[in-house]
C-alpha positions, 0 to 999 in steps of 0.5 A: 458544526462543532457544539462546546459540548463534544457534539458534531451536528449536521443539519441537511435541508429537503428542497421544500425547505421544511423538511430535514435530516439531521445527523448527530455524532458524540466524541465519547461515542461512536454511533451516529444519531439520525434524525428526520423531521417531516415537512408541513407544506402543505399542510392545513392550519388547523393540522399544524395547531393541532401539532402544537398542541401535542408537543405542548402536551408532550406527545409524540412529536413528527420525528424520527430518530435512527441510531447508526454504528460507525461502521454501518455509517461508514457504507451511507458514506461510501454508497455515492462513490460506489454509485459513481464507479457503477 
């Protein structure tokens, strides 16, 4: 997916369906944003609320974000065909 802004997004999503990784790359840069977002199956109601409340209030919210350079990306994107050739 394209953004209007100069923003390439790809959102991947875990077999849960709650769960995903989304990669994040900008035209003026050349590192890749990664982003993961924990999964709440099974989770209690309360633990969700409580959740909510925190990034209402403005705290850390259940993510985490990893910063790649091209080149370091590069190899996540090589290691499936390499795996293959093994």
């Amino acid at each position: 997916m394209k953004n209007p802004e100069g923003k390439k997004e790809l959102v991947i999503k875990c077999v849960d369906n709650c769960s995903c990784l989304s990669v994040d790359k900008y035209d003026d840069c050349g590192d890749h944003y990664i982003t993961l977002y924990k999964s709440y199956s099974g989770k209690s109601f309360w633990f969700r609320l409580k959740d909510i409340w925190k990034i209402l209030v403005g705290d850390q919210v259940s993510s985490f974000d990893i910063v790649l350079s091209e080149e370091d990306f590069s190899k996540i994107k090589r290691f499936n065909s390499e795996k293959e050739n093994l």
